[in-house]
MILODREN-336254 format. One record per atom (N, C-alpha, C, O): atom name; residue in three letters; y, x, z. Coordinates in pm, 1 decimal, decimal comma, m for minus. Layout:
N
+------+-----+----------+----------+----------+
| atom | res |        Y |        X |        Z |
+------+-----+----------+----------+----------+
|   CA | ala |        Y |        X |        Z |
...
+------+-----+----------+----------+----------+
***
This chain:
87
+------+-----+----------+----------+----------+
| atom | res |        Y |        X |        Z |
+------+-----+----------+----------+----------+
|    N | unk |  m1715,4 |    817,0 |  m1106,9 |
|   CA | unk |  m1657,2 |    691,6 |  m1155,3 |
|    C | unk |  m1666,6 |    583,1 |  m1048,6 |
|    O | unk |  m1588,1 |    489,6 |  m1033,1 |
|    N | unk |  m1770,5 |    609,7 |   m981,3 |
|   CA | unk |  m1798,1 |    519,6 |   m872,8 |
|    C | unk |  m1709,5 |    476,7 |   m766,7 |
|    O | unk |  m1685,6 |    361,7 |   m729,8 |
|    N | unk |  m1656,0 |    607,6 |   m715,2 |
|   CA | unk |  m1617,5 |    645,2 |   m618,8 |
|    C | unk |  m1441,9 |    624,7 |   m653,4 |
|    O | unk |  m1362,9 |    594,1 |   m564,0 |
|    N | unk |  m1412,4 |    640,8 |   m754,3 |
|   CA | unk |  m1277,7 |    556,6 |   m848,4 |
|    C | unk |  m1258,2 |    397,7 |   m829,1 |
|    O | unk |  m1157,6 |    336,9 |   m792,6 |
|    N | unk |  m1387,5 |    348,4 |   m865,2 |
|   CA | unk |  m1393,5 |    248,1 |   m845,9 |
|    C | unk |  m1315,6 |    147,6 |   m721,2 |
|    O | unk |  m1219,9 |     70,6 |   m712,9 |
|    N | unk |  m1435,4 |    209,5 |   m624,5 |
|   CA | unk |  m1402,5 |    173,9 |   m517,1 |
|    C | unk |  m1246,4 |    210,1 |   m461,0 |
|    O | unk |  m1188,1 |    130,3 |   m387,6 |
|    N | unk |  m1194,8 |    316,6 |   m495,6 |
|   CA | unk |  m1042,8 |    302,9 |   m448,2 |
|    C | unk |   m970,6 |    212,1 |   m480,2 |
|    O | unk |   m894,5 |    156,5 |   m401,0 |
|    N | unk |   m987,4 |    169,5 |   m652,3 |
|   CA | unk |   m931,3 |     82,9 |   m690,0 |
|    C | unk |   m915,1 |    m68,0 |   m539,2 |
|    O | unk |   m826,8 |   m126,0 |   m476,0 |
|    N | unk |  m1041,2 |    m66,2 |   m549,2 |
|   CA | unk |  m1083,7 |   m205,1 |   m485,7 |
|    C | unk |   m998,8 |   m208,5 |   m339,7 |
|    O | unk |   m962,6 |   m318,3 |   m297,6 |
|    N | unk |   m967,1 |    m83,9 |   m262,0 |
|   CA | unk |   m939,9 |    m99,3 |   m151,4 |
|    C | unk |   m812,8 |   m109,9 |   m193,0 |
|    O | unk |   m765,0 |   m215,9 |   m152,7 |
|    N | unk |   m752,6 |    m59,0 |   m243,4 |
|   CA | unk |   m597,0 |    m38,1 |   m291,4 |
|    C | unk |   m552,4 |   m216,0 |   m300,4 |
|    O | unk |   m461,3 |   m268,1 |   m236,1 |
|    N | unk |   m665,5 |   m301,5 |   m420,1 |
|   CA | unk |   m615,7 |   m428,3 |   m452,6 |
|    C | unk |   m632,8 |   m488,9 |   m272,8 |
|    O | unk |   m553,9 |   m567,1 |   m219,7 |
|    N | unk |   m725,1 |   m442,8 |   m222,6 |
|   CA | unk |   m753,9 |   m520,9 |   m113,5 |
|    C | unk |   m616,2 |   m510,8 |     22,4 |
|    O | unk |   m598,7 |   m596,5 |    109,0 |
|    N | unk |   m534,5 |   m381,8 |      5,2 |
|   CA | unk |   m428,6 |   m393,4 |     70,2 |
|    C | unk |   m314,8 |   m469,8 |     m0,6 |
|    O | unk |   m261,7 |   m567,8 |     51,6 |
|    N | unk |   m284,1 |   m427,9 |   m105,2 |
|   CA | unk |   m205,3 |   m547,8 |   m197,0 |
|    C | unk |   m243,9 |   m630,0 |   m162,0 |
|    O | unk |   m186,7 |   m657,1 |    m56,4 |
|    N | unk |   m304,0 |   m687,9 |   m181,7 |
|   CA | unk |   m350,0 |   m897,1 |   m148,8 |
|    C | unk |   m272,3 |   m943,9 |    m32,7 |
|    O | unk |   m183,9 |  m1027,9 |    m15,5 |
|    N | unk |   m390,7 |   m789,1 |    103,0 |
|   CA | unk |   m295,5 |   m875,6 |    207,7 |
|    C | unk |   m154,3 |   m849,5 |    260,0 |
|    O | unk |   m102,5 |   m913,2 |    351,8 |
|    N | unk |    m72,7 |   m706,0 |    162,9 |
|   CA | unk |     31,0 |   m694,8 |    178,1 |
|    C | unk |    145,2 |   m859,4 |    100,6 |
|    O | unk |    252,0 |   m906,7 |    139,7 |
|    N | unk |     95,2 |   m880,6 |     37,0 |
|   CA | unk |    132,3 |   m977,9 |    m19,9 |
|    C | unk |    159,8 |  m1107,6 |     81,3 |
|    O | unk |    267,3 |  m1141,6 |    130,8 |
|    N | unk |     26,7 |  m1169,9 |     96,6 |
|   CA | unk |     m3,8 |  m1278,2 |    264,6 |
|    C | unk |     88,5 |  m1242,4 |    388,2 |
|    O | unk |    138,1 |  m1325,5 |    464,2 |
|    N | unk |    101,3 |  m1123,7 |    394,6 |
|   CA | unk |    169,2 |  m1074,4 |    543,1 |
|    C | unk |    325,3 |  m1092,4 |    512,5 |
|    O | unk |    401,8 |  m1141,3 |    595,6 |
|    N | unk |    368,2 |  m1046,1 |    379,0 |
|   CA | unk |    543,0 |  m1062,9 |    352,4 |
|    C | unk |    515,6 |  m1263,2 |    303,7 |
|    O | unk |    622,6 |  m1323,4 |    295,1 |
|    N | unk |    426,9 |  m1323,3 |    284,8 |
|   CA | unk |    526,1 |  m1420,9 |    200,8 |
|    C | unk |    540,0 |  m1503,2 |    401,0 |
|    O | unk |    638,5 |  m1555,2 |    453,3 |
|    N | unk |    399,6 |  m1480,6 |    459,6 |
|   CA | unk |    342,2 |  m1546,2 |    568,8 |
|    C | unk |    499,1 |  m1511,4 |    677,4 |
|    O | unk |    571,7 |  m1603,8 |    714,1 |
|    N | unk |    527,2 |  m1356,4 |    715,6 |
|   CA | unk |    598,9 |  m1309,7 |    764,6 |
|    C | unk |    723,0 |  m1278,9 |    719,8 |
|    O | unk |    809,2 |  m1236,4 |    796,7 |
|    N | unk |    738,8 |  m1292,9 |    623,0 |
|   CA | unk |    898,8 |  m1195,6 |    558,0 |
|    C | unk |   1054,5 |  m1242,3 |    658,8 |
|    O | unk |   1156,9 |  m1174,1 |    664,5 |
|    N | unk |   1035,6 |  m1344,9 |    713,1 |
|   CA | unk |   1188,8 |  m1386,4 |    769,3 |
|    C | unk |   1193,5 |  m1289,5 |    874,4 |
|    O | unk |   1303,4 |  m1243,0 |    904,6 |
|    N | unk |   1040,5 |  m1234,3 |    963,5 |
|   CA | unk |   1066,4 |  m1148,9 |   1083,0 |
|    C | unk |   1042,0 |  m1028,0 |   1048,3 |
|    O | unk |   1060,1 |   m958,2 |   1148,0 |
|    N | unk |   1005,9 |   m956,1 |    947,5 |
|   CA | unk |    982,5 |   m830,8 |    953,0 |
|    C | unk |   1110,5 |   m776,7 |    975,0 |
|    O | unk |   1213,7 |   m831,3 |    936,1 |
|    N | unk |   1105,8 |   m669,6 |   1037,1 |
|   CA | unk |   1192,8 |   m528,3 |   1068,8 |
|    C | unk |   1223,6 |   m455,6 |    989,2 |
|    O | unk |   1139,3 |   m403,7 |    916,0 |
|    N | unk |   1324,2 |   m435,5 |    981,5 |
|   CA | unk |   1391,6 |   m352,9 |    853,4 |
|    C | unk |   1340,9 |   m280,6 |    797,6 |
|    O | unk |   1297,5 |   m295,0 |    683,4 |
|    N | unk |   1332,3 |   m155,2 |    886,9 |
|   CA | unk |   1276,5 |    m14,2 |    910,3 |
|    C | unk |   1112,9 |    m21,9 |    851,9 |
|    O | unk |   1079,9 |     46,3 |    754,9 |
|    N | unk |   1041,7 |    m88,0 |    903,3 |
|   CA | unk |    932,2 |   m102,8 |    847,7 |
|    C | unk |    911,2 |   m136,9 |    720,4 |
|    O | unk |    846,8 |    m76,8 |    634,4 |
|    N | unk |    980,7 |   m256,1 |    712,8 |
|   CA | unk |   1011,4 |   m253,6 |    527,8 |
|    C | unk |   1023,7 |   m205,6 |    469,2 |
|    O | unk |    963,9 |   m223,5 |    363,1 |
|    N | unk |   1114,3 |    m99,1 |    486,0 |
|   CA | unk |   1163,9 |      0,1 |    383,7 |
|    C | unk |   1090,3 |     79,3 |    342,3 |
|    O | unk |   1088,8 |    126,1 |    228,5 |
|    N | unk |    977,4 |    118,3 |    485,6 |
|   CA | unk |    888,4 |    217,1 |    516,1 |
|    C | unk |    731,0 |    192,9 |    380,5 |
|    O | unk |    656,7 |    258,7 |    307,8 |
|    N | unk |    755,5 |     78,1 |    415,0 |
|   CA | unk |    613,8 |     m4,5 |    321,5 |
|    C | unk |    674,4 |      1,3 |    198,5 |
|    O | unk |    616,0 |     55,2 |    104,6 |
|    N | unk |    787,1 |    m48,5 |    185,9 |
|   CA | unk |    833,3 |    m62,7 |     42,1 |
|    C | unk |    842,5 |     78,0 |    m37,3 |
|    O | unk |    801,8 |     73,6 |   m153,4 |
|    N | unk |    876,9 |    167,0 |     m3,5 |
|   CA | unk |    881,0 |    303,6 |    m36,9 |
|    C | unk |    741,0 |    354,1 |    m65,9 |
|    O | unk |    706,5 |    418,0 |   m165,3 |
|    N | unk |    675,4 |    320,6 |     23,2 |
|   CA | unk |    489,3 |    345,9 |     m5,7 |
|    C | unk |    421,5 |    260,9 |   m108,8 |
|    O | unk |    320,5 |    290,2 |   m172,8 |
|    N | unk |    477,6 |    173,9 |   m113,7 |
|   CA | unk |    408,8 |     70,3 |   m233,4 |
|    C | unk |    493,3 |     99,4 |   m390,1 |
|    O | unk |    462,7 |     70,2 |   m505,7 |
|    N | unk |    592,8 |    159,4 |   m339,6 |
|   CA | unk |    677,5 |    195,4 |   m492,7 |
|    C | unk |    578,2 |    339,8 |   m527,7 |
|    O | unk |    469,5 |    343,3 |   m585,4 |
|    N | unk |    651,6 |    443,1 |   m475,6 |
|   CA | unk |    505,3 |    570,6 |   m453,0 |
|    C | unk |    371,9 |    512,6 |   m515,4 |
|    O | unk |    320,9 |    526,7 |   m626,5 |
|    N | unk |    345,7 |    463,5 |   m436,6 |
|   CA | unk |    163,6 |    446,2 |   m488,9 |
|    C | unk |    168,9 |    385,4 |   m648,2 |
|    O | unk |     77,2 |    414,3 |   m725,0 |
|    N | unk |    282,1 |    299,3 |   m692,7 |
|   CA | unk |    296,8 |    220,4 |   m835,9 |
|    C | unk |    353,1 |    373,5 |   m952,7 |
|    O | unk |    324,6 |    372,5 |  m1072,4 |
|    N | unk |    426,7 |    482,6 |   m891,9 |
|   CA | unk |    470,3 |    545,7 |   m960,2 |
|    C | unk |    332,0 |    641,2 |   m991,1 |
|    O | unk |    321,6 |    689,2 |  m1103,9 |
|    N | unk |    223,1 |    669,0 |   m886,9 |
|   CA | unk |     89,8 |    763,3 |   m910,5 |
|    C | unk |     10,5 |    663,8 |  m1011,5 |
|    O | unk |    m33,4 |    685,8 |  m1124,4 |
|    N | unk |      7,8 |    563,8 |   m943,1 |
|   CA | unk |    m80,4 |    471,5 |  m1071,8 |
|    C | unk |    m20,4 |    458,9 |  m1228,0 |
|    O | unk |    m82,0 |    485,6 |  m1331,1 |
|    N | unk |     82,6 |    422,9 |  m1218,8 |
|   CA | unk |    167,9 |    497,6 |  m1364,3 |
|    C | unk |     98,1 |    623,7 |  m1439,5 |
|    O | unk |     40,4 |    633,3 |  m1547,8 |
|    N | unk |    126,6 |    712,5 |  m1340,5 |
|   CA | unk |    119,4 |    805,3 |  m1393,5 |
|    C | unk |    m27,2 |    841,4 |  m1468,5 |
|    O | unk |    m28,3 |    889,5 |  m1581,8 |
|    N | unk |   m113,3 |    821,8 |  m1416,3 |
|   CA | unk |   m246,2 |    774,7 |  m1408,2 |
|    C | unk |   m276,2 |    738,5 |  m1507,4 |
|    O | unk |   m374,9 |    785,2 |  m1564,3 |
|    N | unk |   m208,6 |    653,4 |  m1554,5 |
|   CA | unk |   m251,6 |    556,8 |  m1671,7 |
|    C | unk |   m177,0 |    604,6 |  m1740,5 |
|    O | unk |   m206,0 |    540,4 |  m1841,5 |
|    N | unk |    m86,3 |    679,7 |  m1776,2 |
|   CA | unk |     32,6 |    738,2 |  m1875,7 |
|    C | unk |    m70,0 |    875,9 |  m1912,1 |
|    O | unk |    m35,4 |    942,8 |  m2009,4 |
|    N | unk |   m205,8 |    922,9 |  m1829,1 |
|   CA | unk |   m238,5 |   1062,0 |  m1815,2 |
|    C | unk |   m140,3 |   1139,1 |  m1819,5 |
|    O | unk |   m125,0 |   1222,5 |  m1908,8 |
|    N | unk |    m57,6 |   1120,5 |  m1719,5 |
|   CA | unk |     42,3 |   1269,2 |  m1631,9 |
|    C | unk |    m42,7 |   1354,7 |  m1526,9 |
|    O | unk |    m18,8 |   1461,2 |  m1469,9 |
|    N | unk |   m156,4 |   1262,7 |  m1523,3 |
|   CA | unk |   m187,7 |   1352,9 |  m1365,8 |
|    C | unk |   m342,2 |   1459,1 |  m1436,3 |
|    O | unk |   m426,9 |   1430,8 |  m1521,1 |
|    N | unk |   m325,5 |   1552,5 |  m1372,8 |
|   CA | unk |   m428,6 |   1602,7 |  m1417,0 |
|    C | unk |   m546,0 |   1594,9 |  m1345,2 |
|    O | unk |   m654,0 |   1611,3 |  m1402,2 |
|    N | unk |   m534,6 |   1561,1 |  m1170,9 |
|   CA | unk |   m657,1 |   1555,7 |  m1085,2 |
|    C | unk |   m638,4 |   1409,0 |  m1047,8 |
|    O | unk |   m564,7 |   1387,5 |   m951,7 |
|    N | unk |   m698,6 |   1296,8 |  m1114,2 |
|   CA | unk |   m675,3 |   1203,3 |  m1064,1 |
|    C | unk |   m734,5 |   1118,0 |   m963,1 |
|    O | unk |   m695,9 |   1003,7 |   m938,6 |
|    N | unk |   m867,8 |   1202,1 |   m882,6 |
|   CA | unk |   m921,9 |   1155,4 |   m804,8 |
|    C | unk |   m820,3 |   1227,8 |   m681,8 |
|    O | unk |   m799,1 |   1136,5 |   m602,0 |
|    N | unk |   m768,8 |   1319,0 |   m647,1 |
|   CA | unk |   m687,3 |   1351,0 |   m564,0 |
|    C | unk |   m557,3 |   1255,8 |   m567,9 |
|    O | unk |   m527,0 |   1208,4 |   m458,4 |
|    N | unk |   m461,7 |   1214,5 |   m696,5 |
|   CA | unk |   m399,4 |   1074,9 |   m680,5 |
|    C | unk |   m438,3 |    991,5 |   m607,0 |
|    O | unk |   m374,8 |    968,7 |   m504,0 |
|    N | unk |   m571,4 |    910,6 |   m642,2 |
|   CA | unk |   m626,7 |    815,2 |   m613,4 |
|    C | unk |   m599,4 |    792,7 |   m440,1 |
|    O | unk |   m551,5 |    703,6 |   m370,0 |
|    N | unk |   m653,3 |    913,7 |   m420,2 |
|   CA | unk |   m665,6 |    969,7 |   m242,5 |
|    C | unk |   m520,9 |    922,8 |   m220,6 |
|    O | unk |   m496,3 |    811,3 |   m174,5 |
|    N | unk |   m441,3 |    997,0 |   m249,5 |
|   CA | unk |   m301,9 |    967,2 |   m208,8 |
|    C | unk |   m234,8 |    893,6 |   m210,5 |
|    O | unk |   m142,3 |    890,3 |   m129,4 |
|    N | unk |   m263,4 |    744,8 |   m362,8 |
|   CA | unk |   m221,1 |    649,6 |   m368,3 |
|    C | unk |   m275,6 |    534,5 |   m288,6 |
|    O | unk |   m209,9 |    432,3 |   m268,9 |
|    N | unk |   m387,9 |    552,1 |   m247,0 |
|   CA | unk |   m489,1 |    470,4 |   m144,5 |
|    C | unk |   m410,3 |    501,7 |     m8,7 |
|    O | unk |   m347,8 |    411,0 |     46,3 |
|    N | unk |   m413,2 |    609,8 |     36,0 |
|   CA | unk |   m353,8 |    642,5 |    138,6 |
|    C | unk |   m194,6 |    579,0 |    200,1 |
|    O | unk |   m156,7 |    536,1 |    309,1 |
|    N | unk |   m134,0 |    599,1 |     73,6 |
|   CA | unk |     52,6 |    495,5 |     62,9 |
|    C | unk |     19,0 |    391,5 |    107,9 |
|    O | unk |     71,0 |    334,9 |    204,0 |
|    N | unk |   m112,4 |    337,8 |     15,0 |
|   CA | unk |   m114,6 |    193,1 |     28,9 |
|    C | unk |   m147,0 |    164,7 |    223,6 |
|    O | unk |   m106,4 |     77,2 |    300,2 |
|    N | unk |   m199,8 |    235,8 |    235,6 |
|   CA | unk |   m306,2 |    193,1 |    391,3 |
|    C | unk |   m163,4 |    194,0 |    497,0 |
|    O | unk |   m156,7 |    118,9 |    594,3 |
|    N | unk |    m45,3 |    298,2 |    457,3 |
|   CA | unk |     46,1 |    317,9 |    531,6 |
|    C | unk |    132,5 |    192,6 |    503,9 |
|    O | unk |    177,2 |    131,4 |    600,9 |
|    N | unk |    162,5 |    145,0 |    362,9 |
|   CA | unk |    265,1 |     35,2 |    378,0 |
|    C | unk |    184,5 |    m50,7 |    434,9 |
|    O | unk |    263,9 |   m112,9 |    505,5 |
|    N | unk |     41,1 |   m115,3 |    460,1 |
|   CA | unk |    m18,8 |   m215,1 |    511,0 |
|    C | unk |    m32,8 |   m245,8 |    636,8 |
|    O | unk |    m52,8 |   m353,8 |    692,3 |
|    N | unk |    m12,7 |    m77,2 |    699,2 |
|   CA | unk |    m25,7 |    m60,7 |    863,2 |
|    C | unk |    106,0 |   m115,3 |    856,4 |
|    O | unk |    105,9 |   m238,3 |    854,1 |
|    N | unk |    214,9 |    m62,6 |    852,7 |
|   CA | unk |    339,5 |    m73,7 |    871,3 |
|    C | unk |    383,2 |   m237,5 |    863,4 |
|    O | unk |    485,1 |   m260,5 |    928,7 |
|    N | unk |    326,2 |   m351,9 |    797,2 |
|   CA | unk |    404,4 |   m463,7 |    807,6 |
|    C | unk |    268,8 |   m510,5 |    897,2 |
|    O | unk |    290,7 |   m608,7 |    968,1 |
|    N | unk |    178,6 |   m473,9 |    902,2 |
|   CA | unk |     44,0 |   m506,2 |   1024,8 |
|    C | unk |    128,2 |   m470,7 |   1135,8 |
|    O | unk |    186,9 |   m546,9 |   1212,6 |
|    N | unk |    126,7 |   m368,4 |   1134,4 |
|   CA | unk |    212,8 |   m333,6 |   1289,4 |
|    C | unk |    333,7 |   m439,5 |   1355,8 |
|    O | unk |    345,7 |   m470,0 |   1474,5 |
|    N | unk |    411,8 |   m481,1 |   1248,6 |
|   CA | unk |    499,1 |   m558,6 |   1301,2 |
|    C | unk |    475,3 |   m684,4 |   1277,0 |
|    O | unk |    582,7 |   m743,5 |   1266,2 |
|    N | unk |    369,2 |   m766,2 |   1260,9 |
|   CA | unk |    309,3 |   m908,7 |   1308,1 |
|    C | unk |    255,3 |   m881,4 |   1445,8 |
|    O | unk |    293,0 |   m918,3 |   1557,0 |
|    N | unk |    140,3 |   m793,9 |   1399,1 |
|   CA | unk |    107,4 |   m739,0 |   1573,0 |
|    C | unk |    218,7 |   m779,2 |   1689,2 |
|    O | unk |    204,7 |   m863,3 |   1777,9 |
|    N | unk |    310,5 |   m711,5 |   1668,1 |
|   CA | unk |    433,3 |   m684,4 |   1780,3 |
|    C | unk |    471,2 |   m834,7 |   1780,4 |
|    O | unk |    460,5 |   m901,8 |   1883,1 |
|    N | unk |    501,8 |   m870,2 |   1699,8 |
|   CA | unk |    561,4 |   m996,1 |   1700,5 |
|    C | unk |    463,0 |  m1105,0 |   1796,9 |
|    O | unk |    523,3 |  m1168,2 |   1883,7 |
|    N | unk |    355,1 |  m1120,9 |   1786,5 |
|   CA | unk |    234,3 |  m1193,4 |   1848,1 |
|    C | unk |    195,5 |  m1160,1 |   2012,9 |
|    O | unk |    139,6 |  m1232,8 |   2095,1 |
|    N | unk |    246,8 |  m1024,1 |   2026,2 |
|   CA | unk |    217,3 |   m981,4 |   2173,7 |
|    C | unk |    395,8 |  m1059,2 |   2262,4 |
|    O | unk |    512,0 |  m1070,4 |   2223,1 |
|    N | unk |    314,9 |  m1097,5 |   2403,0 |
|   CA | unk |    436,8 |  m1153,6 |   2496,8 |
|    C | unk |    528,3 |   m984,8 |   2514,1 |
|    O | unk |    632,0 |   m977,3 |   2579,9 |
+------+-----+----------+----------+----------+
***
């Protein structure tokens, strides 16, 4: 349960700052990346659904995977502030 827990927490903790990075950044992000994040953050909302609907039968392996979406849409609009900030 513990260990649930804590995914939860990292998951909200990329949300937050996926959130800060599009309202902070949204006029420059890159398409491609967007789409890339946006697709991962839809994904990760459709496992958590499911989750909570009990569709899934291993839901600590979800968890893994929906944590994981999340870390990828977060790199992905990280990556392109990054870029943006370097000469």
């Amino acid at each position: 349960m513990k260990a649930k827990v804590e995914t939860m927490e990292k998951m909200n903790v990329y949300a937050n700052e996926l959130v800060k990075m599009i309202v902070k950044d949204g006029q420059s992000l890159q398409e491609e990346k967007l789409r890339i994040a946006f697709e991962n953050v839809v994904r990760a909302m459709v496992d958590m659904t499911n989750i909570q609907l009990e569709r899934e039968k291993d839901t600590n392996d979800t968890l893994k995977t929906t944590l994981s979406r999340m870390k990828i849409a977060h790199n992905c609009i990280n990556q392109n502030a990054s870029s943006r900030k370097q000469p």
